[in-house]
matplotlib code that plots the C-alpha trace (Angstrom):
import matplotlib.pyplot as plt

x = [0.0, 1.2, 1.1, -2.3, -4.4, -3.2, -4.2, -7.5, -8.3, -7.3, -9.8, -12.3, -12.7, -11.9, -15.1, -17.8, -15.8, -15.9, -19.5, -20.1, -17.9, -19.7, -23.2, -22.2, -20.7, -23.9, -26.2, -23.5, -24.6, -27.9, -28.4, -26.0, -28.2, -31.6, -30.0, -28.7, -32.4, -33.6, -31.0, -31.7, -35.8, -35.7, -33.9, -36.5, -39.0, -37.4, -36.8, -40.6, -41.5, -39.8, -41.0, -44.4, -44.0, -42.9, -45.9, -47.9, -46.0, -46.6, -50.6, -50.7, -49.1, -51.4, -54.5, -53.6, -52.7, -55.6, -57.5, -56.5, -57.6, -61.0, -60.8, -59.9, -63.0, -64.9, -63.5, -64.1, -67.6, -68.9, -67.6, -69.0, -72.5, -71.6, -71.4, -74.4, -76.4, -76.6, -75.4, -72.7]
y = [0.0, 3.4, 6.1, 7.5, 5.0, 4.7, 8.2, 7.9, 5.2, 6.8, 10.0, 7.8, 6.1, 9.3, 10.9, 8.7, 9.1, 12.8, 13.3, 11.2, 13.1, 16.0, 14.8, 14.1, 17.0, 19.1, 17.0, 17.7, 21.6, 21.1, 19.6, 22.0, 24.6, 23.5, 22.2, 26.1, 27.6, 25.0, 26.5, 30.4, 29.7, 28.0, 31.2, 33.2, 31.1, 31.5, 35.1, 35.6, 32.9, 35.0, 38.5, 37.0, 35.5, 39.1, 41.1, 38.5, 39.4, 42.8, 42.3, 39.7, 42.8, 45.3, 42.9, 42.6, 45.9, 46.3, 43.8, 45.3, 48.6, 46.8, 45.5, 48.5, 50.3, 47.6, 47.8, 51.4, 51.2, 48.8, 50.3, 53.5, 52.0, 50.2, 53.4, 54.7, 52.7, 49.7, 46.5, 45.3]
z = [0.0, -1.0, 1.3, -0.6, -0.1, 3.7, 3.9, 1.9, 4.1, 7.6, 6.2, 5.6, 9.1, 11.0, 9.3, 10.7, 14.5, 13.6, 13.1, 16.2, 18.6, 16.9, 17.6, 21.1, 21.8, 20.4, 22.8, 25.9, 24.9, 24.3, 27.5, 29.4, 28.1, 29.1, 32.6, 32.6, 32.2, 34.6, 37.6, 36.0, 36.4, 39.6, 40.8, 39.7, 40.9, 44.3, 44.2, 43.2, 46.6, 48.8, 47.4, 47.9, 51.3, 52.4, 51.0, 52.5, 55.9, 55.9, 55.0, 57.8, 60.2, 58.4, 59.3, 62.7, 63.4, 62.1, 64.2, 67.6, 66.3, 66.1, 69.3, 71.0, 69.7, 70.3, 74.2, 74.0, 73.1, 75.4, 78.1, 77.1, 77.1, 80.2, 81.5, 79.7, 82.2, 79.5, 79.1, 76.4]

ax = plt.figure().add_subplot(projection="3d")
ax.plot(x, y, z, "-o")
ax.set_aspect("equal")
plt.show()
């Protein structure tokens, strides 16, 4: 065998290994990619939790703020029409 046809040969086995290796190595990206938006959304996802959970918070203080406000009128009144002569 001449050195041509050694070559020839050589070229044609290292194309089929070539487009494998580059088929694999598309998938490895492809799939580094979508496990990369998976981390990047569950981030958000967390951030938008925990925004949440601290509006929640301050409502829950508003209400019971809020709440003992009530109570304290309501307190108030009845001992104001305790003191009316009447009874609560």
């Amino acid at each position: 065998m001449d050195a041509t046809l050694v070559t020839a040969i050589a070229a044609l086995l290292a194309s089929p290994v070539a487009a494998v290796a580059a088929v694999y190595g598309s998938r490895g990206q492809a799939r580094t990619a979508r496990e990369g938006t998976a981390v990047t959304g569950l981030n958000s996802l967390a951030d938008q939790l925990q925004e949440e959970r601290a509006d929640l918070r301050n409502q829950l203080s508003a209400m019971r703020a809020e709440l003992a406000a009530e109570r304290a009128e309501t307190a108030r009144l009845k001992a104001l029409v305790t003191q009316l002569g009447g009874t609560p």
